[in-house]
BAFI-3210 file (N, C-alpha, C; in Angstrom, 3 decimals, decimal comma, padded with zeros to 6 digits):
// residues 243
n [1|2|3|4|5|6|7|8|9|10|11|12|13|14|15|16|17|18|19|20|21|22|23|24|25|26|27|28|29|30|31|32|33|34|35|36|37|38|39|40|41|42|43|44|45|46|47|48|49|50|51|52|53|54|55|56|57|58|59|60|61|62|63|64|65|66|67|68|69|70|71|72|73|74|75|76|77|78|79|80|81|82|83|84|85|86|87|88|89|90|91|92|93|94|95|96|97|98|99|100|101|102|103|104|105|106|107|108|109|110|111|112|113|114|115|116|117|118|119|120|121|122|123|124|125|126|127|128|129|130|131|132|133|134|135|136|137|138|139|140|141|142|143|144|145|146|147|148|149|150|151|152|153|154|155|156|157|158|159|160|161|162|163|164|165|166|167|168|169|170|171|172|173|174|175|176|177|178|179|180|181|182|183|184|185|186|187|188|189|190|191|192|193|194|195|196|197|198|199|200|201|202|203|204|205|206|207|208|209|210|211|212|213|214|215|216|217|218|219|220|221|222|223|224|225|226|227|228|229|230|231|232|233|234|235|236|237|238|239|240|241|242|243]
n.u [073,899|076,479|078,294|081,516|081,330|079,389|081,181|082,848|082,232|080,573|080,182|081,866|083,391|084,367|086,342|087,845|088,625|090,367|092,375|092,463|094,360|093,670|092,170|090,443|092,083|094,172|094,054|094,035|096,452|097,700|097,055|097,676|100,773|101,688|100,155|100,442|100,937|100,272|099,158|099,173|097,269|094,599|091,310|088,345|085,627|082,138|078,436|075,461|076,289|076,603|077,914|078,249|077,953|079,862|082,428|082,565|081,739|083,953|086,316|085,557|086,150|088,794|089,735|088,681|090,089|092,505|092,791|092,495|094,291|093,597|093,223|090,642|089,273|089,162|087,740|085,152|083,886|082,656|079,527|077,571|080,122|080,105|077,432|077,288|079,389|078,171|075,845|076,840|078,152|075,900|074,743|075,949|076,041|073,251|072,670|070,764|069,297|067,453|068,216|067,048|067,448|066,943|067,996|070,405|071,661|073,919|075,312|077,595|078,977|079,650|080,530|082,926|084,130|084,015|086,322|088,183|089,073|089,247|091,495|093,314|093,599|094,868|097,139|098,322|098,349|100,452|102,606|102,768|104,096|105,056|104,581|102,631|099,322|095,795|092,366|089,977|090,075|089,110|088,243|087,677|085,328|083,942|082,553|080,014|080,321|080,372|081,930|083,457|085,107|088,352|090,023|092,282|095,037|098,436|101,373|102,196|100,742|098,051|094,859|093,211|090,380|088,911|087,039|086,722|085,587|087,460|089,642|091,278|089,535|088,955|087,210|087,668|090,185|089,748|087,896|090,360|091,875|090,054|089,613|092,690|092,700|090,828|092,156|094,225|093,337|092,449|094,558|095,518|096,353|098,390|099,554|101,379|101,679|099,769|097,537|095,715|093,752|093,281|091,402|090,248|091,744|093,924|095,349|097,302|098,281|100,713|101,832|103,488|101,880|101,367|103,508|101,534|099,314|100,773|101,323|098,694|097,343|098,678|101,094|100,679|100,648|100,466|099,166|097,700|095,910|094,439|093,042|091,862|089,798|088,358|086,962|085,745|083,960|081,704|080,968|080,151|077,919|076,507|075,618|074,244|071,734|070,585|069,135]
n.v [-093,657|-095,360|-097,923|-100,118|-102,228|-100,971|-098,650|-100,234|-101,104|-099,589|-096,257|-095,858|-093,516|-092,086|-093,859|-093,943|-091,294|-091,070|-093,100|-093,963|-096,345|-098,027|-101,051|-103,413|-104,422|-104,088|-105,776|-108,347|-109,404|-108,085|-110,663|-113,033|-112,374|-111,371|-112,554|-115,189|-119,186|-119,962|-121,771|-125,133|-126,754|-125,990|-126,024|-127,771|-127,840|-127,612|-128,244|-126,777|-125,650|-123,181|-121,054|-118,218|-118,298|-121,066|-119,604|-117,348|-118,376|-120,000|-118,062|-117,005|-119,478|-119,726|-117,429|-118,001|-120,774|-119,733|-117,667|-119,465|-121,261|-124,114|-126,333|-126,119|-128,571|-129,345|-126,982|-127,361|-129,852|-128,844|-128,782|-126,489|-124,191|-124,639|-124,257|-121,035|-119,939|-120,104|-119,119|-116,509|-116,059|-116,058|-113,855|-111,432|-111,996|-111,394|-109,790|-109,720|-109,830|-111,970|-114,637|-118,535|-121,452|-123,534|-122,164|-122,541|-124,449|-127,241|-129,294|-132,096|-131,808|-129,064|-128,467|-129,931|-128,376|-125,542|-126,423|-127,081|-124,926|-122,715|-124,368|-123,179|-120,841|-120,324|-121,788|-120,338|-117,546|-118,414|-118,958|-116,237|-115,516|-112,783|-110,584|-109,117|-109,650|-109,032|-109,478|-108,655|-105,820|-102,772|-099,597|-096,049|-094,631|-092,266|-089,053|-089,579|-092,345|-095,059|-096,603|-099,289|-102,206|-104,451|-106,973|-108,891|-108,041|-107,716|-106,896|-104,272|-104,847|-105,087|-107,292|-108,401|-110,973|-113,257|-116,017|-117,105|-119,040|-117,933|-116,000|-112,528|-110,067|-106,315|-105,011|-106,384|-105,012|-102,632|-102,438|-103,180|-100,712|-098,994|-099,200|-098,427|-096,071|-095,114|-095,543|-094,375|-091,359|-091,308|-092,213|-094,142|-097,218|-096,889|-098,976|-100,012|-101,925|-103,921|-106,654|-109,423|-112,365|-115,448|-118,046|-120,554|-121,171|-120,983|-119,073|-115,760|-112,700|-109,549|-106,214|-103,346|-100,162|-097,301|-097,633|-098,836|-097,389|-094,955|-096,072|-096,625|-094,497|-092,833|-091,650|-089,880|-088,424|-090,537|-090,133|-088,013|-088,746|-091,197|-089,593|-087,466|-089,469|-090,369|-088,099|-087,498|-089,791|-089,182|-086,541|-087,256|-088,899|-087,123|-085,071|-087,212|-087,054|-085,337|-085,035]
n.w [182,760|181,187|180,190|179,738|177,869|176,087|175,255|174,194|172,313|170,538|169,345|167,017|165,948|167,546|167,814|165,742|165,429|167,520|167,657|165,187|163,570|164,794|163,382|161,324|159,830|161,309|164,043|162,730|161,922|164,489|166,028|164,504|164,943|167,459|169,440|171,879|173,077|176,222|177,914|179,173|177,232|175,370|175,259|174,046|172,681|173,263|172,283|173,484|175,848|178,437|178,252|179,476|181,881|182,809|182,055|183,821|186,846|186,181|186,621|189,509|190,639|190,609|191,729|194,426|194,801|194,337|196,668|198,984|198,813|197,288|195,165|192,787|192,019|195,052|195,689|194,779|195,150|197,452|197,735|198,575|198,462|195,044|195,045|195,669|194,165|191,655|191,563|192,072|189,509|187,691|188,826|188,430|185,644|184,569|186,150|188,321|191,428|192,601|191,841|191,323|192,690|191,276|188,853|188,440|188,390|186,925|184,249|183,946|181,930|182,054|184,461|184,032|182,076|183,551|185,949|184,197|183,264|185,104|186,405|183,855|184,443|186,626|185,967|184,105|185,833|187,298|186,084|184,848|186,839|188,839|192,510|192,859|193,146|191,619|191,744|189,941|190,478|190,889|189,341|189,279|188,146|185,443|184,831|183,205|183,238|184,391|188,214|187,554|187,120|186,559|184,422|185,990|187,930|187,516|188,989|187,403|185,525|183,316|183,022|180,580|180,414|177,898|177,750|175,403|172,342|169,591|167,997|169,328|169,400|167,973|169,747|171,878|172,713|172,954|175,233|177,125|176,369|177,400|180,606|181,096|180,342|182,101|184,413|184,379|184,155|186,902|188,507|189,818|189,765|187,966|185,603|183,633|181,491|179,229|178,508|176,731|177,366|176,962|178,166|177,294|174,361|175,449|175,234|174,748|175,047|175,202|176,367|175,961|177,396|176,778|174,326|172,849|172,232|171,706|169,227|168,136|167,625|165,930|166,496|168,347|172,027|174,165|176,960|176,477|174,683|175,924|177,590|176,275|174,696|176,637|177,303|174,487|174,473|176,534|175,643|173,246|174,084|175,459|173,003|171,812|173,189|173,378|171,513]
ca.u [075,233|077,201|079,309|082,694|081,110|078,663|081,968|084,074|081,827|079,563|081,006|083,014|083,430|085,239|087,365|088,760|088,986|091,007|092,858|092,442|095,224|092,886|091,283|090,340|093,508|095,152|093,479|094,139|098,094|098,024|096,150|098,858|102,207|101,524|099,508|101,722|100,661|101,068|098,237|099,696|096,236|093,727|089,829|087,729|084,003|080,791|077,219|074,595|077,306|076,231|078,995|078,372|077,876|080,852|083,136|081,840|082,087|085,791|087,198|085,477|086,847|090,395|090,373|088,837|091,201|094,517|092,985|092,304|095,224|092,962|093,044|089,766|088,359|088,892|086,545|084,043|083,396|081,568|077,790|077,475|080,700|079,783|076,181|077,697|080,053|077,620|074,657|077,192|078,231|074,279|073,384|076,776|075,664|071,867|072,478|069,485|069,324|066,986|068,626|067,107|068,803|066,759|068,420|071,922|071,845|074,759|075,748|078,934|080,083|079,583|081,175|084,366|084,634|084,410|087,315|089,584|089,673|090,001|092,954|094,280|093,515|095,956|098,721|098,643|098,950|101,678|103,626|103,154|105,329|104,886|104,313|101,173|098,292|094,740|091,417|089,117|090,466|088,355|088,713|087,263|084,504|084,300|081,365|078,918|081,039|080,314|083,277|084,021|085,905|088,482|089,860|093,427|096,480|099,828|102,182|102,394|100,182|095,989|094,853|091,560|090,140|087,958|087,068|085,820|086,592|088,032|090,667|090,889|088,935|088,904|086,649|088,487|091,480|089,451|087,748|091,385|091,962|089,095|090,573|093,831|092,241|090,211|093,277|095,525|092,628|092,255|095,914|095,395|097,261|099,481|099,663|102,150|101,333|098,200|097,339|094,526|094,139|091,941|091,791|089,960|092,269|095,132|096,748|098,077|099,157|100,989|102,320|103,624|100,718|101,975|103,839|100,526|098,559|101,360|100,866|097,272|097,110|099,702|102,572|100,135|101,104|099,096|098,574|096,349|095,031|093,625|092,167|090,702|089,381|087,007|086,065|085,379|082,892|081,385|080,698|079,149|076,933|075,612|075,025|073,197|070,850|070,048|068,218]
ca.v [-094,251|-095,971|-099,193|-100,210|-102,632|-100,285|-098,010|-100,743|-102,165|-098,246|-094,984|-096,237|-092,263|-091,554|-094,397|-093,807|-090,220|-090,708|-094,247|-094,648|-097,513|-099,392|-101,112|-104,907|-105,165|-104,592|-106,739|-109,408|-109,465|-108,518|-111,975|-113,840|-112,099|-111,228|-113,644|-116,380|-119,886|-120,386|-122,926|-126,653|-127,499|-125,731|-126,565|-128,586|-127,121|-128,162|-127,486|-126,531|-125,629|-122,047|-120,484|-116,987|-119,060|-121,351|-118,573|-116,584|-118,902|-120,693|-116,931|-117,321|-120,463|-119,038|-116,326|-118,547|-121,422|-119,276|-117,412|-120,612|-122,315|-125,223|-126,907|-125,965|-129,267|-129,312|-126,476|-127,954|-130,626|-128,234|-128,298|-125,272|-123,626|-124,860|-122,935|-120,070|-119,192|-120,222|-118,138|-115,321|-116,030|-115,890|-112,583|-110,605|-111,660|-111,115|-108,603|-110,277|-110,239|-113,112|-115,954|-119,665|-123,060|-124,212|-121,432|-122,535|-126,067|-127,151|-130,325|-132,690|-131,270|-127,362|-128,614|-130,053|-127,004|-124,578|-126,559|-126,813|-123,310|-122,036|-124,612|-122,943|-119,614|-120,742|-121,990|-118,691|-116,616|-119,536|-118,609|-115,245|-114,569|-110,963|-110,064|-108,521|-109,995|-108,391|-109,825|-108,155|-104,421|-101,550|-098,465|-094,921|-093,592|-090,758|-088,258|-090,687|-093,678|-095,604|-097,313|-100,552|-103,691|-104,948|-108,697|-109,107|-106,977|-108,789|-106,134|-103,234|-105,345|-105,100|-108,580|-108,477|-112,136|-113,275|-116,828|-117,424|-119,804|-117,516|-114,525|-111,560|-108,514|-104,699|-104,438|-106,734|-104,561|-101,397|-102,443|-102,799|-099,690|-097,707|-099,736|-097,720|-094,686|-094,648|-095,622|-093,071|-090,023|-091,566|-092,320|-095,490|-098,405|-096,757|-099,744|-099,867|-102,716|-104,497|-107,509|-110,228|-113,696|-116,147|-119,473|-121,304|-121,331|-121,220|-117,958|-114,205|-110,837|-108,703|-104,995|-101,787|-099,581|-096,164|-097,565|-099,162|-096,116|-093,830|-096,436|-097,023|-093,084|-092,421|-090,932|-088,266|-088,386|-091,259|-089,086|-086,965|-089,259|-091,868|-088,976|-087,348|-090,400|-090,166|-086,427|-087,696|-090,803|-088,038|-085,192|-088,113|-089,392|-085,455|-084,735|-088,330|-086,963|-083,782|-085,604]
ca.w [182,854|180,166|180,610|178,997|176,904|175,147|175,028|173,454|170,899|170,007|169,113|166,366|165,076|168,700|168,334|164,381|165,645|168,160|167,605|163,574|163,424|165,408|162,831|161,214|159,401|162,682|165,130|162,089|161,997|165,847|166,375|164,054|165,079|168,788|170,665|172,277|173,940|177,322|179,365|178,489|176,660|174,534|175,672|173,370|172,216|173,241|171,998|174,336|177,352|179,226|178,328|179,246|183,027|182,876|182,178|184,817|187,292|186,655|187,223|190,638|191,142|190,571|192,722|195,429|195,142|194,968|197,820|199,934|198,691|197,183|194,115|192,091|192,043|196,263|196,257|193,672|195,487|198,615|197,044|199,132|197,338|194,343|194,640|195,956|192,557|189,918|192,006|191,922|187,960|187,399|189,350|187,558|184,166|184,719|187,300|189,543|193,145|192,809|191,107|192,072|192,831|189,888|187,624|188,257|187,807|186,076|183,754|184,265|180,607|182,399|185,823|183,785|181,574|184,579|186,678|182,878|182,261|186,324|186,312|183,111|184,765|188,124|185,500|183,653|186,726|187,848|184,389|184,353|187,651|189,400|192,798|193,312|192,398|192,022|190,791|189,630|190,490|190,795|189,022|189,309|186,753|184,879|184,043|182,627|182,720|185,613|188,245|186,687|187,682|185,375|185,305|186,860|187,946|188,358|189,322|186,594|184,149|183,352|181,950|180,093|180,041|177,313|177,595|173,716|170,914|168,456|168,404|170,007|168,451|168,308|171,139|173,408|173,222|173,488|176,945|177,991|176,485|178,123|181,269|180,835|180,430|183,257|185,524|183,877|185,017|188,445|189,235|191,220|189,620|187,260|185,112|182,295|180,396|178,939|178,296|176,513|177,808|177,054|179,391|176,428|173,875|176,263|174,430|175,338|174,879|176,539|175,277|176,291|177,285|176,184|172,996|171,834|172,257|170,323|167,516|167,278|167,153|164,329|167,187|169,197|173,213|175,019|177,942|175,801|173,751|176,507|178,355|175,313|174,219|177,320|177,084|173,067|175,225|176,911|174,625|172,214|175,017|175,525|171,866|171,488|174,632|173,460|169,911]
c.u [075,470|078,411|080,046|082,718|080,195|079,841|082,979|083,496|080,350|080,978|082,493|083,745|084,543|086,815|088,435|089,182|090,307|092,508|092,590|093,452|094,422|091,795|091,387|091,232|094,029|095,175|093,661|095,672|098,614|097,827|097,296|100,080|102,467|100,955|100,207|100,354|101,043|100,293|099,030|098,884|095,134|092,463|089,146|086,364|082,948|079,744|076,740|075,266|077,064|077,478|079,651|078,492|079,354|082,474|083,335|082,321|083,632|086,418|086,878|086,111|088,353|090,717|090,290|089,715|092,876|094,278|093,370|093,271|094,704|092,983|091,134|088,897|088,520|087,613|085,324|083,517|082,517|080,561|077,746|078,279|080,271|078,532|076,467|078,003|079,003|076,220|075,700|077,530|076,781|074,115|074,633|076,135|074,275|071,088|071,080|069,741|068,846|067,303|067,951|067,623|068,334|067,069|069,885|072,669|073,504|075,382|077,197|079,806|080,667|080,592|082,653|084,959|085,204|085,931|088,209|089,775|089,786|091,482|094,072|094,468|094,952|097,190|099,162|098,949|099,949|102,988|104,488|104,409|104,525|104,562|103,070|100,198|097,304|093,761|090,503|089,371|089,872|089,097|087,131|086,588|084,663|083,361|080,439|079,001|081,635|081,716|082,988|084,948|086,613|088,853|091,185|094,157|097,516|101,177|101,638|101,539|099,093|095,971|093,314|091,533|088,851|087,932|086,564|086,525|086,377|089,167|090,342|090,160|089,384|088,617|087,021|089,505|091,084|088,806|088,738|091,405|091,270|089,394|091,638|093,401|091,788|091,488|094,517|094,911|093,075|093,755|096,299|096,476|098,822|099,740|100,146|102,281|100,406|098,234|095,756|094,658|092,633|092,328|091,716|090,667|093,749|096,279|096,669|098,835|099,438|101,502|102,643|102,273|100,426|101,957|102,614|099,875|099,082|101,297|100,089|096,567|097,446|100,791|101,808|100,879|099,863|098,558|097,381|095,704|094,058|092,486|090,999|089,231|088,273|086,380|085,492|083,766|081,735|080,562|080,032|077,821|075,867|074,631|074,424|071,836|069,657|068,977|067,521]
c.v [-095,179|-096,827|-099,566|-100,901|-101,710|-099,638|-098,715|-101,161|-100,911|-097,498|-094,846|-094,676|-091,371|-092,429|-094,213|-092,400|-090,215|-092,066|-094,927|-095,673|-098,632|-100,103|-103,078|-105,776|-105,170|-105,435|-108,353|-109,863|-109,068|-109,774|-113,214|-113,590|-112,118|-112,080|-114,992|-117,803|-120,017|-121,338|-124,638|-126,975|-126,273|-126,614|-127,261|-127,441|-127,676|-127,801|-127,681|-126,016|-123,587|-121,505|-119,347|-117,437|-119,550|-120,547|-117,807|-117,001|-119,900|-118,866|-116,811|-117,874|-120,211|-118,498|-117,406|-119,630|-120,431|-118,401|-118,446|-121,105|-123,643|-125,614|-126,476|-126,851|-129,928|-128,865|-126,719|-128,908|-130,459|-128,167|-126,361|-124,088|-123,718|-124,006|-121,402|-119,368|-119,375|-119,096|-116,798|-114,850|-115,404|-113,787|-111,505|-110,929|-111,085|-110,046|-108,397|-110,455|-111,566|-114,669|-117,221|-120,437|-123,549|-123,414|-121,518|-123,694|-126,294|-129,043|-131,171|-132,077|-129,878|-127,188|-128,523|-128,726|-125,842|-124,999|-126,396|-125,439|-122,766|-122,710|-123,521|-121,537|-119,079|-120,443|-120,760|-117,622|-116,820|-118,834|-117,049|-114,502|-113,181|-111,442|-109,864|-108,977|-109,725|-109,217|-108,892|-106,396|-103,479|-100,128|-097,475|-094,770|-092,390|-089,966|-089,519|-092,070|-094,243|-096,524|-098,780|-101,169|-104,041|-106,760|-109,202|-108,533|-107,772|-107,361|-104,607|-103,100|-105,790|-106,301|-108,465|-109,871|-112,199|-114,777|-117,477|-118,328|-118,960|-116,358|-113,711|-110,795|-107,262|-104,379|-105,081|-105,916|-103,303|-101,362|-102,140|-101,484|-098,306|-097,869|-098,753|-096,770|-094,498|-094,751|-094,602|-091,838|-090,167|-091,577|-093,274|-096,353|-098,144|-098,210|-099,624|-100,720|-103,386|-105,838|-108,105|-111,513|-114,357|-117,934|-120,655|-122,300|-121,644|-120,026|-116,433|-113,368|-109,808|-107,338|-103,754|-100,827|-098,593|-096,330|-097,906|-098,209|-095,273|-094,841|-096,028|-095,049|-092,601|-091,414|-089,941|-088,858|-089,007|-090,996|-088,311|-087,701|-090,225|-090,719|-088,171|-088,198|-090,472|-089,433|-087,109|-088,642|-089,766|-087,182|-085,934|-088,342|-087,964|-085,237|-085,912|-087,818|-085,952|-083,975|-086,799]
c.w [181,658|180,177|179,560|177,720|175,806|174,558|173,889|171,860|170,152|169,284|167,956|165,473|166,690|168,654|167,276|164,832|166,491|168,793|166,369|163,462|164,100|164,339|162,432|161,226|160,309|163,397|164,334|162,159|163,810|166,436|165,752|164,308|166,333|169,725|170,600|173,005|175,425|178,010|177,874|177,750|176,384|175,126|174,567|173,553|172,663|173,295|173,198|175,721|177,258|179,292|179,295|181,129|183,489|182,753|183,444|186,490|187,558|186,911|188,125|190,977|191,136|191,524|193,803|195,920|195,309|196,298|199,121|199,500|198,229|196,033|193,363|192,420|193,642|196,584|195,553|194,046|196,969|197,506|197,529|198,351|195,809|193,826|194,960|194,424|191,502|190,670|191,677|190,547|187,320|187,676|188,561|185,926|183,932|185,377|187,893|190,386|193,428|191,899|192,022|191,778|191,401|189,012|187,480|188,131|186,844|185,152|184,031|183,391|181,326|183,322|185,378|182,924|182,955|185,720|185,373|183,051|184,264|186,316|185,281|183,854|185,874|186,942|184,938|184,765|186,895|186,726|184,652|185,608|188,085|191,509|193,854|192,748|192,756|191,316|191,064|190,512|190,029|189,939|188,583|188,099|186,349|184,010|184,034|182,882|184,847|186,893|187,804|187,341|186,505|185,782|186,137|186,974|188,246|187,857|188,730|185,653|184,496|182,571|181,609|179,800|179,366|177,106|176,462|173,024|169,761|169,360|169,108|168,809|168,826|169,687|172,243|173,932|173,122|174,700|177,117|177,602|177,692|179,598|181,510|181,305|181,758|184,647|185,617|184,606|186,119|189,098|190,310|190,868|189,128|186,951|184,012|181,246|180,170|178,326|177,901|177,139|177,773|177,378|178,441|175,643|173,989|175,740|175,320|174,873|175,703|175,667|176,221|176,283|176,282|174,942|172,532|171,767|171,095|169,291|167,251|166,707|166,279|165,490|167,921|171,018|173,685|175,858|177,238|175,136|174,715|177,459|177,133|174,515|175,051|177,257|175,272|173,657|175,680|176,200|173,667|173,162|175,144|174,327|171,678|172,291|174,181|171,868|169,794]
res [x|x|x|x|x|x|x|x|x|x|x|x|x|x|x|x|x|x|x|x|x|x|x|x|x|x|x|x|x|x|x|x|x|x|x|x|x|x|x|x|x|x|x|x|x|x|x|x|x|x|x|x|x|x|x|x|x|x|x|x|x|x|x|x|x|x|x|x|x|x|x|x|x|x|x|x|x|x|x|x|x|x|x|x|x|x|x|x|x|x|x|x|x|x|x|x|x|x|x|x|x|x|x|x|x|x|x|x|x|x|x|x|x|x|x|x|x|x|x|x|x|x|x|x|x|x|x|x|x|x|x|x|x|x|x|x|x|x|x|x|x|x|x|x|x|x|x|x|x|x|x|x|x|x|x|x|x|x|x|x|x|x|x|x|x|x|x|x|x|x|x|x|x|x|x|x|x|x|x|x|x|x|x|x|x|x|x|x|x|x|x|x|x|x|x|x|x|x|x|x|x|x|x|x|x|x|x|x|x|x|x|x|x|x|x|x|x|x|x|x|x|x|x|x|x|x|x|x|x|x|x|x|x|x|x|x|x|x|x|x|x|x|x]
***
């Protein structure tokens, strides 16, 4: 099996093939023309802070406060909650059953990061308006390509969150892509527009699914091209196997 990240950030001979506009210069002038502000405040930096953790954990804390109706730092202040999300941040990134209390420890700097960026996470949903709202939304595999979770649905629209200090990249906006794709085969969400978002920096993108596709292709039919684009995943994965 072969996961979205190997898919987004490998196979760079599937992806010029079949999405050549997708390239440095693009992702450089998409990053300055397209991505908007929307969280009231930008995060601050700090060395030694468990990022890959704190991340992890405030998109817990999101879902569970707008489920519960609770303010973030309500439910941050259960110990119990509190070990709950960062044990579950832990065993998704590490993908360990056995995580211990002494592996999830967390600092005051880690604590306040993880409530900043779930807050910004709330206000950004708050903003964006819609509907329907999904976290973390399943979608169907395909051949090789295992089912996958992406990170939010609000109505019509896939949000890929990348909590980083810097821009977006290529391969952030080819997860979503592969995202797409896989929802386009399956026929579940029908989702028509895509989105980046990162809690961090407090910024966002949003886009026509379709039209970005017939760009990044040079005008081919995004129907064929997101599904080819997997059979291309595929048919690479084989011929890698077979040498």
């Amino acid at each position: 099996m072969i996961n979205e990240r190997d898919l987004s950030q490998k196979f760079s001979s599937t992806w010029k093939q079949h999405l050549p506009l997708l390239t440095s210069n693009f992702i450089r002038i998409f990053n300055e023309t397209q991505v908007l502000a929307i969280n009231s405040r930008a995060l601050p930096v700090f060395e030694g802070v468990k990022y890959d953790i704190v991340s992890e954990a405030a998109f817990n804390l999101a879902e569970i406060a707008l489920r519960d109706g609770l303010k973030p730092s309500e439910l941050f202040e259960n110990n119990l909650v509190q070990m709950d999300i960062l044990a579950e941040a832990e065993s998704l990134i590490w993908k360990s059953d056995n995580v211990k209390q002494s592996e999830i420890n967390i600092n005051d700097i880690e604590k306040k990061e993880i409530l900043a960026i779930s807050d910004n996470i709330l206000e950004f949903i708050r903003k964006m308006g819609g509907e329907k709202l999904k976290f973390k939304p399943k979608l169907k595999g395909y051949s090789f390509i295992p089912d996958v979770k992406a990170d939010i649905s609000i109505d019509d629209k896939l949000f890929e969150i990348k909590t980083v200090n810097r821009n977006f990249r290529t391969s952030d906006l080819k997860q979503l892509l592969i995202y797409l794709a896989l929802d386009q085969v399956s026929k579940e969400n029908n989702w028509q527009s895509g989105g980046l978002y990162n809690p961090r920096k407090g910024t966002y993108v949003e886009f026509d699914a379709r039209k970005m596709v017939y760009n990044l292709s040079g005008g081919n039919s995004p129907n064929e091209v997101l599904e080819s684009l997997l059979n291309g995943f595929i048919r690479d994965v084989v011929i890698d196997s077979k040498f």
